[in-house]
RODO-2510 file (C-alpha; in nm, 4 decimals, decimal comma):
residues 482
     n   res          X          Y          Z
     1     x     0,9908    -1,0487     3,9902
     2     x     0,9006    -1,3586     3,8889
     3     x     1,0340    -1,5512     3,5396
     4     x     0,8399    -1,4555     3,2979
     5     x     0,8464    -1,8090     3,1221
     6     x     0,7156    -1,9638     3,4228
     7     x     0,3766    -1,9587     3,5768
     8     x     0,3068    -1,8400     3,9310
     9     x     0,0300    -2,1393     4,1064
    10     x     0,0893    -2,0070     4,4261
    11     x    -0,2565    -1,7780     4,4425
    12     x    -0,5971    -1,7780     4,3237
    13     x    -0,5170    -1,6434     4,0106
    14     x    -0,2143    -1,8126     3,8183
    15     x     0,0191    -1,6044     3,6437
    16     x     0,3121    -1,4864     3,5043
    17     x     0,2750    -1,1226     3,5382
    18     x     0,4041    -1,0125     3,9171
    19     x     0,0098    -1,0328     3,9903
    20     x     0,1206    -1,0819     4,3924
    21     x     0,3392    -0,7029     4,3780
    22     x     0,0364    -0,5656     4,2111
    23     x    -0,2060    -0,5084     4,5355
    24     x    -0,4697    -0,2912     4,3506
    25     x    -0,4934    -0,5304     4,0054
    26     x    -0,4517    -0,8159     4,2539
    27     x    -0,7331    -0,7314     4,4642
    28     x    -0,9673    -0,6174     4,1780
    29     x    -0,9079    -0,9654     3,9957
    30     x    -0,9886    -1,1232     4,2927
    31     x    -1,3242    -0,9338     4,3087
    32     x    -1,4139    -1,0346     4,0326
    33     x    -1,3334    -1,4280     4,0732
    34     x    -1,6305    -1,5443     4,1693
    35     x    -1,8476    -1,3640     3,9447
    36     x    -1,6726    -1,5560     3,7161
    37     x    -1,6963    -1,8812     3,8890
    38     x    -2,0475    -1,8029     3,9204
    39     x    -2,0586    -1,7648     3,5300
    40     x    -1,9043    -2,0591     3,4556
    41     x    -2,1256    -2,2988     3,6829
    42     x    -2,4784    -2,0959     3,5472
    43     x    -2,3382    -2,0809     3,1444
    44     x    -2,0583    -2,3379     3,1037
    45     x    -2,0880    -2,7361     3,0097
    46     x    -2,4165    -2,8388     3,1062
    47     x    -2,4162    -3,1356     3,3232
    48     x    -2,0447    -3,2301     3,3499
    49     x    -1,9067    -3,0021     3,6025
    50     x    -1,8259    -3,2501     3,8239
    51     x    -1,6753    -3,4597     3,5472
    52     x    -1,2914    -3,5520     3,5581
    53     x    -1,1157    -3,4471     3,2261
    54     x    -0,8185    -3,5310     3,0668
    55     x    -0,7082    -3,1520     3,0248
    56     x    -0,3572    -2,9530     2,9583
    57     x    -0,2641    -2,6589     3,1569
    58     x     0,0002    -2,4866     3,0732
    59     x     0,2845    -2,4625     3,3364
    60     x     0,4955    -2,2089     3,1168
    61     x     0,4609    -1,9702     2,8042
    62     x     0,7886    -2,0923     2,6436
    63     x     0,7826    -2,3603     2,3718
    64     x     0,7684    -2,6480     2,6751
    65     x     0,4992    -2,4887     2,8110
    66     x     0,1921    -2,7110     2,7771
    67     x     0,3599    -3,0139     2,9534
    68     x     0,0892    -3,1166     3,2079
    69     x    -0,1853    -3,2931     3,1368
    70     x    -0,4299    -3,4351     3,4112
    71     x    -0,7550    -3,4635     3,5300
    72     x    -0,9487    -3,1771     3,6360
    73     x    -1,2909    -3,1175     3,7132
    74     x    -1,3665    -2,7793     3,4887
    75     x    -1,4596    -2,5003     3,7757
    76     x    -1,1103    -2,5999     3,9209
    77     x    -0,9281    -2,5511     3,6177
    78     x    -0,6267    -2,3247     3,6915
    79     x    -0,7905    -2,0055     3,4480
    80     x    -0,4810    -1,7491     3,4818
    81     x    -0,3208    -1,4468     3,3426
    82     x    -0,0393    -1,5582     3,0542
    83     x     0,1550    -1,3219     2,8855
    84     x     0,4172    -1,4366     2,6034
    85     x     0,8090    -1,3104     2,6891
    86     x     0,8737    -0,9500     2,6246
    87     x     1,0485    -0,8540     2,3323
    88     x     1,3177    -0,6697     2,4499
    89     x     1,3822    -0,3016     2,3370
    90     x     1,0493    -0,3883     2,1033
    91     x     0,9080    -0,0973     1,8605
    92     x     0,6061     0,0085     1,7408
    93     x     0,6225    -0,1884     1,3820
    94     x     0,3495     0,0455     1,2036
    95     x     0,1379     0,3621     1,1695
    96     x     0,2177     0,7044     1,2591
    97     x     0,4492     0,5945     1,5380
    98     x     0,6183     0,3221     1,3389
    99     x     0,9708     0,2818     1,4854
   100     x     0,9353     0,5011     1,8242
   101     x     0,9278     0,2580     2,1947
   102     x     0,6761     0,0397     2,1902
   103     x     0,4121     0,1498     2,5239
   104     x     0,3814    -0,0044     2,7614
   105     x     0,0992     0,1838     2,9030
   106     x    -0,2017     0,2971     2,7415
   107     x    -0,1230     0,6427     2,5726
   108     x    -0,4413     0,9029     2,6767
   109     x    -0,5026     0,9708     2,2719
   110     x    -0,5873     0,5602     2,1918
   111     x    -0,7415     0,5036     2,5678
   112     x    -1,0742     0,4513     2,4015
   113     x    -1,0052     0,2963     2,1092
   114     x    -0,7885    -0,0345     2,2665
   115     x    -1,0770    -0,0707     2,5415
   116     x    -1,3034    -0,0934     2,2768
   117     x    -1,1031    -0,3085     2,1053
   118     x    -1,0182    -0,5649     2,3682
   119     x    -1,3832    -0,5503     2,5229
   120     x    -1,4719    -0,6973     2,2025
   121     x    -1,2353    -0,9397     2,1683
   122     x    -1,3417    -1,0529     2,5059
   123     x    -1,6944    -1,0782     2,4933
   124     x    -1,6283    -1,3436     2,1898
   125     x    -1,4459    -1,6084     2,4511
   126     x    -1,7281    -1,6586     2,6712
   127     x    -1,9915    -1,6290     2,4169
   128     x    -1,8552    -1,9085     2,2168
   129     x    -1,8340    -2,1319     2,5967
   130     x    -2,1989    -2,0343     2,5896
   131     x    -2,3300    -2,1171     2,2547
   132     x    -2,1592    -2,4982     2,2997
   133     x    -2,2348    -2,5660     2,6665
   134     x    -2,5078    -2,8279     2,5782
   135     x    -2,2826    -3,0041     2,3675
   136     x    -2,1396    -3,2592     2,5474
   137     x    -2,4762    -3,4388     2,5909
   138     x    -2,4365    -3,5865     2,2271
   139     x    -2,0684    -3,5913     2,2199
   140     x    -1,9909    -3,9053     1,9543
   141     x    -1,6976    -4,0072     2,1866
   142     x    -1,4730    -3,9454     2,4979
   143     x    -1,1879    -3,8130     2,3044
   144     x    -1,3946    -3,5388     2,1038
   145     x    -1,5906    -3,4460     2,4433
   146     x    -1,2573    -3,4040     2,6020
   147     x    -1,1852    -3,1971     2,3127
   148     x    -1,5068    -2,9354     2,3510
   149     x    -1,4080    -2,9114     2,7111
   150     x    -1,0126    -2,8478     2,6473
   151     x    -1,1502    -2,5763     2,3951
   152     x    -1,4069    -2,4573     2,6432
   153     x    -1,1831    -2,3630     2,9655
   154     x    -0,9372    -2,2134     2,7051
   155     x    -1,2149    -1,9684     2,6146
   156     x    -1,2324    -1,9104     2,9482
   157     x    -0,9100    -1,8316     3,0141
   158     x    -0,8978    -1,5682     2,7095
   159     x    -1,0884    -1,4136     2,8923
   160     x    -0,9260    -1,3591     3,1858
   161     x    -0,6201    -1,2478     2,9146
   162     x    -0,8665    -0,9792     2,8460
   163     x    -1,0601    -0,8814     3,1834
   164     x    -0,6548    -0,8286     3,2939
   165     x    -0,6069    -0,5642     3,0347
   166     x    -0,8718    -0,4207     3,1375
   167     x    -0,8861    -0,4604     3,4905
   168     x    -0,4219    -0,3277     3,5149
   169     x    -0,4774    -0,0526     3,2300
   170     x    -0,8239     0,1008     3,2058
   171     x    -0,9247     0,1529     3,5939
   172     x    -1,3499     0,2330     3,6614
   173     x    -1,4018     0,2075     3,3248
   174     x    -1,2275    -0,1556     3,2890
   175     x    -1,4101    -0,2889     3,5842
   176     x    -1,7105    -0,1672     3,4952
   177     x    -1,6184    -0,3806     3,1268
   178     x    -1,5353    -0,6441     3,3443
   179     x    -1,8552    -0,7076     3,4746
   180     x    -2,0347    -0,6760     3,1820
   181     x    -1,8248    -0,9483     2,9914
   182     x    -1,9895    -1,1727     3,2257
   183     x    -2,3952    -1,0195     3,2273
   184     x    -2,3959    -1,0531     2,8583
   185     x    -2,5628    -1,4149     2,7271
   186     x    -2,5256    -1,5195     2,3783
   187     x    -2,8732    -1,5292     2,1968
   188     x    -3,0287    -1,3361     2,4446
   189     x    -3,2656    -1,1026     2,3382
   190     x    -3,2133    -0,8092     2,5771
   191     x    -2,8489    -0,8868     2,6819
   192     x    -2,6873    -1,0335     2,3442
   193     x    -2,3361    -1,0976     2,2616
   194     x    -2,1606    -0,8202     2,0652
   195     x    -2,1052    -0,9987     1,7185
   196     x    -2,3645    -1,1392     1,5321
   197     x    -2,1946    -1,4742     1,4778
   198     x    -2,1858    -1,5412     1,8732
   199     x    -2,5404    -1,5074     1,8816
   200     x    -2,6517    -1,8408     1,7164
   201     x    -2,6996    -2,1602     1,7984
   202     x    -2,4080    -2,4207     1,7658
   203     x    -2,7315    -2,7368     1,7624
   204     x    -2,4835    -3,0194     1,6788
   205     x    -2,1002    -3,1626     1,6722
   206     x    -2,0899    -3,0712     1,2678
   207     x    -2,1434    -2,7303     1,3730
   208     x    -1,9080    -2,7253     1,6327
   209     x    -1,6308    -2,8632     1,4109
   210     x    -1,7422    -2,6149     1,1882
   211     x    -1,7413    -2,3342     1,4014
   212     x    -1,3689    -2,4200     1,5746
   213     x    -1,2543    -2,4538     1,1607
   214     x    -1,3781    -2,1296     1,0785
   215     x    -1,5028    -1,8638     1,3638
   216     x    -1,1781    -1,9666     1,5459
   217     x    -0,9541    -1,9190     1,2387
   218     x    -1,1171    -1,5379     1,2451
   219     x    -1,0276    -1,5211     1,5962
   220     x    -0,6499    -1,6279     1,4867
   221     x    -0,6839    -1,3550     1,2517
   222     x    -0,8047    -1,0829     1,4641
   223     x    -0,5276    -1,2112     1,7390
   224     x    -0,2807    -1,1665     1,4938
   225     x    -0,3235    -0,8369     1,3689
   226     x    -0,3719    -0,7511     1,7916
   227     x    -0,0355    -0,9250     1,8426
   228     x     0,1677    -0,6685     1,6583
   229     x    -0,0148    -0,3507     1,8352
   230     x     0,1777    -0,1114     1,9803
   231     x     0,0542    -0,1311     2,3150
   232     x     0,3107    -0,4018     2,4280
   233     x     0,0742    -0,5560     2,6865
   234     x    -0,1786    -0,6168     2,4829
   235     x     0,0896    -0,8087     2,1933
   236     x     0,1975    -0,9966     2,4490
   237     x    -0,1154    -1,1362     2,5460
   238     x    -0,2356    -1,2229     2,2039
   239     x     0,1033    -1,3973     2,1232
   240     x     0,0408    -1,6716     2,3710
   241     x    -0,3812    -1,6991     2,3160
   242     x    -0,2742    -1,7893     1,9717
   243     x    -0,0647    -2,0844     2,0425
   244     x    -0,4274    -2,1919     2,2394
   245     x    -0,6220    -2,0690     1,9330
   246     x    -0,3891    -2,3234     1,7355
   247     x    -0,5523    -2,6201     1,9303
   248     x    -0,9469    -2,5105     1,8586
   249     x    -0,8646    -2,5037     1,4099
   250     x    -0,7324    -2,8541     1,4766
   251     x    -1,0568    -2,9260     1,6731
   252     x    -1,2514    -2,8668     1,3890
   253     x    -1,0130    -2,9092     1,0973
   254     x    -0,9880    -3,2578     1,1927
   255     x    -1,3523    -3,2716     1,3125
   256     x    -1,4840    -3,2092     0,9429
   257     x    -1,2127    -3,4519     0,7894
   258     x    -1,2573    -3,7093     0,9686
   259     x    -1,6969    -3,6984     0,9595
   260     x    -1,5868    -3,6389     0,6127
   261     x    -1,3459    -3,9603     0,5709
   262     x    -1,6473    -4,1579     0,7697
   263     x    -1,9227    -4,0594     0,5176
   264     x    -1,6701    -4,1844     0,2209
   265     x    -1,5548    -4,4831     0,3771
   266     x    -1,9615    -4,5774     0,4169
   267     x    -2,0557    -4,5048     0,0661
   268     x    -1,7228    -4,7120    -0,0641
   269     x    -1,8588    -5,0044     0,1800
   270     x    -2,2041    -5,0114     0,0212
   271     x    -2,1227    -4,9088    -0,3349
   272     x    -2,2662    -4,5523    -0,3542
   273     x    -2,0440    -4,3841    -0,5999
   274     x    -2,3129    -4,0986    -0,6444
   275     x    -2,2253    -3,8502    -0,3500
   276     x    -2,5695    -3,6349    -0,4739
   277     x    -2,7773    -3,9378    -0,3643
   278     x    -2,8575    -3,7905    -0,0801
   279     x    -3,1196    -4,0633     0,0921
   280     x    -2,8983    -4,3344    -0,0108
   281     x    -2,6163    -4,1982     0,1992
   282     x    -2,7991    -4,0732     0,4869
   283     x    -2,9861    -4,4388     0,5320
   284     x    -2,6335    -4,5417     0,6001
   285     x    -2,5968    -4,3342     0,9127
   286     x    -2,3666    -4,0909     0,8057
   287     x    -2,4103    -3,7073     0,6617
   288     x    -2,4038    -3,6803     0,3328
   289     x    -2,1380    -3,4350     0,1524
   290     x    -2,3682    -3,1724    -0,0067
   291     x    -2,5142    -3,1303     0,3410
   292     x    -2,1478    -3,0554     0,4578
   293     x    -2,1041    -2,8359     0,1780
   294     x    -2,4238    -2,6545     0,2720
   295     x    -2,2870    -2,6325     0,6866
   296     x    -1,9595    -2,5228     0,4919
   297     x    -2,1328    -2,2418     0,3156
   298     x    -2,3108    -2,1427     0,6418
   299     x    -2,0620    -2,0755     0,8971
   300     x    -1,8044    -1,9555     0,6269
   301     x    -2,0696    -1,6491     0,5230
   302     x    -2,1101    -1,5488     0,9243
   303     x    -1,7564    -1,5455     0,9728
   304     x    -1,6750    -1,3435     0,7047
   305     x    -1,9555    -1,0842     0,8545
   306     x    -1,7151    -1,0601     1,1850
   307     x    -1,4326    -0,8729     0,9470
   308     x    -1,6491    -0,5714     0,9263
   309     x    -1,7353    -0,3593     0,6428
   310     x    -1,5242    -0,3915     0,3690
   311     x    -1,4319    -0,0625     0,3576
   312     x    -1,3767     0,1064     0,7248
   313     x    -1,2599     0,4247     0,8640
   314     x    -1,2297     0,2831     1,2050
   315     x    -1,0002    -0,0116     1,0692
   316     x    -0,8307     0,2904     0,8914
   317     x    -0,7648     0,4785     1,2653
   318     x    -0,6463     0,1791     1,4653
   319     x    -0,3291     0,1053     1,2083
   320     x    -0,2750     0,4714     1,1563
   321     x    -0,2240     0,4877     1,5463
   322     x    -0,0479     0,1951     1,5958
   323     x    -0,3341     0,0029     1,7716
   324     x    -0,4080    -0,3091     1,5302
   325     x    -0,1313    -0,4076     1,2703
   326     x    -0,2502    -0,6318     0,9529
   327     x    -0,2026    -1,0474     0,9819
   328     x     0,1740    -1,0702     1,0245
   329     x     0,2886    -0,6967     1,0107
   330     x     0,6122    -0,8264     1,1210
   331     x     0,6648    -1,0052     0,7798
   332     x     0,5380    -0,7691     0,5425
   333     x     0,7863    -0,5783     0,2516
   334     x     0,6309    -0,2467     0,2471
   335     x     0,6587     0,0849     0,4533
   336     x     0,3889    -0,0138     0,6881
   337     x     0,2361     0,3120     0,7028
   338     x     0,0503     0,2868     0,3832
   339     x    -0,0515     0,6305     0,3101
   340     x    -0,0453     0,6050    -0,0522
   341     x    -0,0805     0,2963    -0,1075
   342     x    -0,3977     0,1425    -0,2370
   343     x    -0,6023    -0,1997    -0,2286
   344     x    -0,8753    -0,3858    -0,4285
   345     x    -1,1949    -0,4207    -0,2608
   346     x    -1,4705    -0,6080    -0,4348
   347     x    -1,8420    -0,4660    -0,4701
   348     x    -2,1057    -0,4705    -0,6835
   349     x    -2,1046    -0,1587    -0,9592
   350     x    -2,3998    -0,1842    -1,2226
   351     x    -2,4967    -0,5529    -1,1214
   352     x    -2,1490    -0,7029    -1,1672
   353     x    -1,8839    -0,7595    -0,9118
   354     x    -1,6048    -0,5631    -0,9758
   355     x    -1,2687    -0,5257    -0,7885
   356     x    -1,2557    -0,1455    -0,6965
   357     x    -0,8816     0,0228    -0,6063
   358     x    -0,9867     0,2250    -0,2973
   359     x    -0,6496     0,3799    -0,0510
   360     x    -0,5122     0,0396     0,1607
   361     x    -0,5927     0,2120     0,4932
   362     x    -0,9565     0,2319     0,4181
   363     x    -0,9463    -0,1366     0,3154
   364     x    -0,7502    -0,3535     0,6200
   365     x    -1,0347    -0,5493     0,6806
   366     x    -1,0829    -0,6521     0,3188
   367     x    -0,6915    -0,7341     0,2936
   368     x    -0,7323    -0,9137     0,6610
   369     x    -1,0205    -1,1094     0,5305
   370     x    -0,8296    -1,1720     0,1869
   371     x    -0,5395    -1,3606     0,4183
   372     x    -0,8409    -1,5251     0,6390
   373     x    -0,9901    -1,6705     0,3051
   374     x    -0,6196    -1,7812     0,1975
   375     x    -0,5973    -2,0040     0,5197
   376     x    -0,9190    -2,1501     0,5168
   377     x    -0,8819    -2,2693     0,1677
   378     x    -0,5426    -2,4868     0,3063
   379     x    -0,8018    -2,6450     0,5201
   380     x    -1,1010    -2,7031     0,2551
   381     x    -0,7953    -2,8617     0,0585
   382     x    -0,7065    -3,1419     0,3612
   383     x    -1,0803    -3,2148     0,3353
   384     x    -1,0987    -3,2641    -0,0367
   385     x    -0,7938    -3,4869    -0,0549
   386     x    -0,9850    -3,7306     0,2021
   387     x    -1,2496    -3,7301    -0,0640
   388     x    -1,0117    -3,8016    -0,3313
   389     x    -0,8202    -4,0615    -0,1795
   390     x    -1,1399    -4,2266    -0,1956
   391     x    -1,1800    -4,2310    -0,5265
   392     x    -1,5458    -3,9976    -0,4662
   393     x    -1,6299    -3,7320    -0,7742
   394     x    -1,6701    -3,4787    -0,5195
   395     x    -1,5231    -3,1122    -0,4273
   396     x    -1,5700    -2,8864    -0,0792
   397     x    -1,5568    -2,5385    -0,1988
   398     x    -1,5597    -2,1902    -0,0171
   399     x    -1,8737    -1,9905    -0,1177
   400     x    -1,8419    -1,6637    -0,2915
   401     x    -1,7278    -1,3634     0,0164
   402     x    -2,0835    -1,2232    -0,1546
   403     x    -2,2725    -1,4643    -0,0434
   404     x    -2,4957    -1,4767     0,2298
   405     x    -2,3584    -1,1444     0,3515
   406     x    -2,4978    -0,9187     0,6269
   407     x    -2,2299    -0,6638     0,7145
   408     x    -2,0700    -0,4450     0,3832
   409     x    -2,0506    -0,3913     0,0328
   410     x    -2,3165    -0,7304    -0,0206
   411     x    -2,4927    -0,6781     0,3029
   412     x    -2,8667    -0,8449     0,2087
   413     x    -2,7607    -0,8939    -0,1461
   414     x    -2,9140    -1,1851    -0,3034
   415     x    -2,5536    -1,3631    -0,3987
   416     x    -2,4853    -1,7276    -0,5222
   417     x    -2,2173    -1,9395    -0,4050
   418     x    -2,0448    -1,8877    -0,7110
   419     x    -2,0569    -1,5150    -0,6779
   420     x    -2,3695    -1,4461    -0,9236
   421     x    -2,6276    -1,1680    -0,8534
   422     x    -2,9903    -1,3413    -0,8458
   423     x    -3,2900    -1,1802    -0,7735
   424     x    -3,4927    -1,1762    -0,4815
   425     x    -3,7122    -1,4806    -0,6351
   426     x    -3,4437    -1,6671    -0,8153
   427     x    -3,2476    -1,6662    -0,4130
   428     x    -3,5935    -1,7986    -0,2618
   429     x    -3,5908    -2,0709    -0,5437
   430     x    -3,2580    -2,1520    -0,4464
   431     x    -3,1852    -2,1281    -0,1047
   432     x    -3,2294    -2,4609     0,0457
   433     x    -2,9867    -2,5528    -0,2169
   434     x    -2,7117    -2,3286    -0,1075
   435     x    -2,8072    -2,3280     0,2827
   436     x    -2,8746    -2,6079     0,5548
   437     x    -3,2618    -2,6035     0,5871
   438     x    -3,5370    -2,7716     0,8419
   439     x    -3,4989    -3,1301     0,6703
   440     x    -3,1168    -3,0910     0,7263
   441     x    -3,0809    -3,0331     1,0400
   442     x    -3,3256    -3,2436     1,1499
   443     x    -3,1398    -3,5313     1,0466
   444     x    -2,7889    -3,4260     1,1323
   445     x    -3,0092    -3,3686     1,4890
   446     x    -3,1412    -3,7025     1,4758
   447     x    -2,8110    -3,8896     1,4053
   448     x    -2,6158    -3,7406     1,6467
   449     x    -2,9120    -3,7720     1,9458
   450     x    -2,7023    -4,0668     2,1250
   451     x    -2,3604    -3,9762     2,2940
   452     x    -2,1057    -4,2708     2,2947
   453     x    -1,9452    -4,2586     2,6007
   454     x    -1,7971    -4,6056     2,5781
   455     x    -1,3634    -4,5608     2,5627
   456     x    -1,2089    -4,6068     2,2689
   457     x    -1,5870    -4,6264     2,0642
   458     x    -1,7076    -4,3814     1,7937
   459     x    -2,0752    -4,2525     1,7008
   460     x    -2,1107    -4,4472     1,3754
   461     x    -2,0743    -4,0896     1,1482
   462     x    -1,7218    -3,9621     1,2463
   463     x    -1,3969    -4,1703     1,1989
   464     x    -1,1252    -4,2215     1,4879
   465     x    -0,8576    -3,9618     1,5170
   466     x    -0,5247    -4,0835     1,3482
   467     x    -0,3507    -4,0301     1,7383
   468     x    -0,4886    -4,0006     2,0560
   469     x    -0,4378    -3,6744     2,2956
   470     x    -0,0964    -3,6497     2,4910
   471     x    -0,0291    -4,0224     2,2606
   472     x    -0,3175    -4,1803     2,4484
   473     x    -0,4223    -4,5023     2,3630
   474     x    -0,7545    -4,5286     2,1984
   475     x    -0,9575    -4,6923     2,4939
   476     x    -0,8140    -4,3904     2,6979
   477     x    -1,0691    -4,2954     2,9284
   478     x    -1,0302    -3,8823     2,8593
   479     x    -1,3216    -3,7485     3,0673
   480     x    -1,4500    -3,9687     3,3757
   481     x    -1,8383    -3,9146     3,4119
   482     x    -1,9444    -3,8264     3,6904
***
């Protein structure tokens, strides 16, 4: 048996899980390998394969564990299987078996719903490699491309995390799950990804910033909730992808702020203390703030739409049975069984939006949405303060959770960013207003057509990073082209 804090490089498949004792998960693993590879090469970062990058593996799952950093080229990164340290004599922490052993096998009556469950949670890692893999050919510097691909093969390896699960715990059926992770294409029209956010287009670096802010801070959510299931395997897992998930909200928390602290610093240099003057700002090279307001309100509205319906019976099942806890289980004051307990959930009743008590197990994606919306404010804050410090008469908000909705209670409703019901005509009016149009991202297109490949330079519309990766200097050379 191998320590569990330290990773096993030995095989093809690092890991920390016994993976050479375990001949039939071993062998099926390795089956599946070069599908994989084969994945990677036809649907991962277009035309820097060969590239050498600047990238951390981790060597460990204890809090030392991301010591190494060195060059790789990507389809040698050493993907693996990572589980966090067991807790010992750990418990269920909720539902209807709160308090008895916590499995560690799949129990018969949940089989389907946790293979549901972490099929879906898989199918988001590679979709997300796929909808950035042409990326890197406008990258507006080494350090942020190194960044996309450091984000990239740890998408990859989540799902390995996942294809494991499936591949130890669910037998045919897991393999057969397996394989389909890796036939499924985001955007395609006959093979699509599951969620409807991991179907569109990530067409520029503001998006990607955007989409590592907000679509990974749902996946730190769902992770979360995963990490206090029952099924100890699964916890386990999902305890050490979110110290990886940490890394991607930086990405793009820091992305935003510092396109953000670029656009401000340009308009203080020419004088522009109007940030609605939209032309003016743009003919400096930069993107304007309303437009990131409008990419704000965007990626926000199809992240909330991953949550699920506001009100859900499945939701409802998975805590009852000890599946999927709520964000931090572990630190909640209640009885954590919740069946009297109830929850506001907000819908529209008579053309007003109204807060409606409905029983809290019907309503754990509205409360896990509630602490999603919570966190993403902190980061909308760190923005804002860059704006302030600049002495700009301008505020990044979150859009109403009504807005822009296609999934639950305001699914196709015609909902202002301020939470106001408008008709059909008065949304058309408005729209382009609200959301990034054709003219929008035509420009943001436009500006960011050149990469900057030059160490230690910066594409004229995004700010250097405060430090550099692994304290770098900032003419560090953090991918070599090929």
């Amino acid at each position: 048996m191998i320590d569990a804090m330290q990773v096993d490089y030995d095989g093809l498949i690092p890991n920390n899980v016994g993976l050479a004792a375990d001949e039939r998960v071993k062998k099926a693993l390795e089956t599946w390998h070069p599908g994989y590879i084969d994945w990677w090469m036809d649907m991962g970062p277009v035309g820097f394969q060969q590239a050498l990058v600047y990238l951390r593996t981790a060597v460990g799952v204890g809090a030392n564990g991301w010591a190494k950093f060195d060059y790789v080229k990507m389809p040698e990164y050493k993907w693996g299987i990572l589980l966090a340290p067991q807790v010992p004599d750990r418990k269920v922490p909720f539902g209807a078996s709160k308090g008895e052993p916590a499995w560690q096998e799949v129990p018969g009556e949940h089989r389907a719903m946790l293979r549901r469950l972490i099929v879906i949670q898989g199918d988001t890692e590679p979709a997300s490699v796929e909808q950035q893999r042409h990326l890197g050919a406008t990258a507006p510097s080494l350090y942020d491309l190194r960044n996309l691909f450091q984000v990239n093969v740890e998408e990859g390896r989540h799902l390995w995390a996942m294809v494991y699960l499936l591949q130890k715990y669910f037998g045919k059926d897991g393999r057969e799950e397996a394989e389909e992770l890796l036939r499924r294409r985001s955007g395609d029209a006959d093979t699509p990804r599951m969620l409807g956010a991991f179907n569109e287009k990530t067409p520029d670096w503001l998006s990607f910033f955007m989409f590592t802010f907000f679509t990974d801070r749902d996946g730190k959510m769902q992770l979360e909730a995963l990490a206090q299931s029952g099924f100890d395997p699964l916890s386990r897992t999902c305890r050490f992808m979110l110290t990886e998930e940490a890394h991607h909200m930086f990405v793009g928390d820091t992305g935003v702020s510092r396109i953000v602290q670029r656009t401000c610093q340009a308009m203080n240099e020419a004088g522009i203390d109007d940030p609605t003057d939209i032309e003016r700002v743009r003919a400096l090279g930069v993107i304007d703030l309303p437009t990131i307001q409008k990419k704000a309100n965007l990626h926000f509205s199809l992240t909330l739409d991953l949550f699920g319906s506001e009100v859900s019976t499945n939701a409802a099942n998975a805590f009852h049975a000890g599946v999927k806890g709520r964000y931090r289980e572990d630190k909640l004051d209640d009885d954590h069984r919740l069946e009297s307990d109830l929850y506001p959930v907000l819908r529209p009743v008579d053309g007003v939006i109204t807060a409606v008590q409905v029983p809290a197990l019907s309503a754990l994606n509205m409360r896990l949405r509630d602490d999603y919306v919570y966190d993403c404010q902190k980061g909308i804050d760190r923005w804002n303060r860059v704006i302030s410090a600049a002495n700009i008469d301008f505020k990044i908000a979150l859009p109403h959770v009504g807005f822009h909705r296609q999934i639950g209670e305001f699914r196709g409703l015609p909902v202002d960013v301020a939470g106001n019901l408008l008709t059909q005509s008065q949304w058309d009016t408005r729209r382009d207003e609200m959301l990034p149009n054709g003219t929008d991202q035509a420009f943001i297109e436009g500006l960011m057509a050149k990469p900057q490949f030059e160490p230690g330079k910066f594409a004229g519309y995004i700010a250097p990073p405060r430090v550099g990766i692994d304290n770098k200097p900032g003419d560090f050379e953090y991918v070599k082209i090929a």
